[in-house]
C-alpha positions in Angstrom: 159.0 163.2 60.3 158.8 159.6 62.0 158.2 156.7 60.0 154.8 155.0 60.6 155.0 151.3 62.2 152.2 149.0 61.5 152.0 145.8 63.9 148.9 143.6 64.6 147.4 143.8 67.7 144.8 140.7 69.4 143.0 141.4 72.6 141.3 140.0 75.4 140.9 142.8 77.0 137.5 145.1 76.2 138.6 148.4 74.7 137.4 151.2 76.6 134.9 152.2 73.4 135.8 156.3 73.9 139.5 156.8 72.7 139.7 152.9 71.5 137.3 150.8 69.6 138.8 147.3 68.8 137.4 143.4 68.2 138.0 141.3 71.4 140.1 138.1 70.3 139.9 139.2 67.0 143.4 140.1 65.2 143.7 143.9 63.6 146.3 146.2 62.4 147.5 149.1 64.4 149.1 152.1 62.8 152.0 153.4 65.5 153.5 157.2 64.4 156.9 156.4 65.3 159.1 154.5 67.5 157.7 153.5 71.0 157.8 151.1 73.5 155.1 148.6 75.2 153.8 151.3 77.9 153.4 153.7 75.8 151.2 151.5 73.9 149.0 150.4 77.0 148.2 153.7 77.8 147.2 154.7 74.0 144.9 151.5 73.7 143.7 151.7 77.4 143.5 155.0 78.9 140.9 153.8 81.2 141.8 150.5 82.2 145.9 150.1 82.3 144.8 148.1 85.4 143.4 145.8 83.6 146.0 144.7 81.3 148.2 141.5 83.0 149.8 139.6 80.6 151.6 141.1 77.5 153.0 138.8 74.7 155.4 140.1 72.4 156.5 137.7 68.9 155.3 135.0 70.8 157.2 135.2 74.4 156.1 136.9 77.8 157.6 140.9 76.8 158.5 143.8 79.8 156.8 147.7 79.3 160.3 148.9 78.4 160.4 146.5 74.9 160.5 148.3 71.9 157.8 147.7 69.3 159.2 147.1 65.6 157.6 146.6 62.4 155.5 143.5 62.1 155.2 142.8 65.6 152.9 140.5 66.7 151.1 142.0 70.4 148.5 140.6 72.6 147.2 141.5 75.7 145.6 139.6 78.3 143.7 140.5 81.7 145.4 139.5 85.0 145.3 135.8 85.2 143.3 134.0 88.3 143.4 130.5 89.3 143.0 128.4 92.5 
């Protein structure tokens, strides 16, 4: 049996409020059963809108899909960034 990974999620991107019901902005803890890596994540927390996820931030620095999520990490994801 996998060991359980807790890591604390903040979001700025609506959850879909079917699968996922989370606080926008607001840090929470998010109970993983195993080992897994950023996409996998995405598509638990937005089965619906993996479109609209742009920006990922992992401990702090800009993270890939294919990063690994340990214990204690620190995730947050951000919509696709606009600007003129």
């Amino acid at each position: 049996m996998a060991a359980h990974i807790e890591i604390v999620i903040t979001c700025y991107i609506p959850s879909d409020g079917e699968r996922t019901n989370f606080p926008l902005g607001i840090p929470f803890s998010f109970l993983l059963d195993g080992p897994t890596n950023i996409a996998r994540l995405v598509q638990i927390l937005f089965p619906q809108k993996i479109h609209q996820v742009g920006l990922i931030v992992l401990n702090g620095q800009i993270a890939e899909p294919t990063a690994e999520i340990k214990e204690g990490d620190r995730l947050e994801f951000y919509p696709p960034l606009e600007g003129g």
